[in-house]
C-alpha angles and dihedrals in degrees: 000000000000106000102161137050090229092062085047095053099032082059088042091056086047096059109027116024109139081045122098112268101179133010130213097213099167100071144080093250103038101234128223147190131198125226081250103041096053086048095059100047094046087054096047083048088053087053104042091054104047080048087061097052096055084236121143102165105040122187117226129231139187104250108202111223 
C-alpha cells in the first residue's frame, strides 16, 4: 500500500516516465513535465536545499498536509 507521495511518485517513475506527470492548464503555451523530468528537478531542489542548510545528515518528519 501506497502511504507517501514519494512511493507513489518513485512507482510512478517506474512505469510511466516518459508519460506526463503534471500539467500547467492556465497559461498561453500549455506547460508540461515528464515522470523523469520531475524527478530530476525535484532531486537537484533537494539538493539544492539541504545544500543551503548546511545539513548533511537531515532528519525526516511527517508534514501534515
Amino acid at each position: 500500500m501506497t502511504t507517501h507521495i514519494y512511493d507513489f511518485l518513485e512507482k510512478s517513475l517506474i512505469k510511466f516516465s516518459e508519460k506526463t506527470a503534471f500539467v500547467e492548464p492556465f497559461v498561453k503555451e500549455r506547460k508540461e513535465i515528464t515522470y523523469k523530468d520531475f524527478d530530476l528537478f525535484s532531486k537537484k531542489l533537494a539538493s539544492e536545499i539541504l545544500k543551503t542548510l548546511g545539513n548533511d545528515n537531515p532528519t525526516q518528519a511527517p508534514v501534515l498536509i
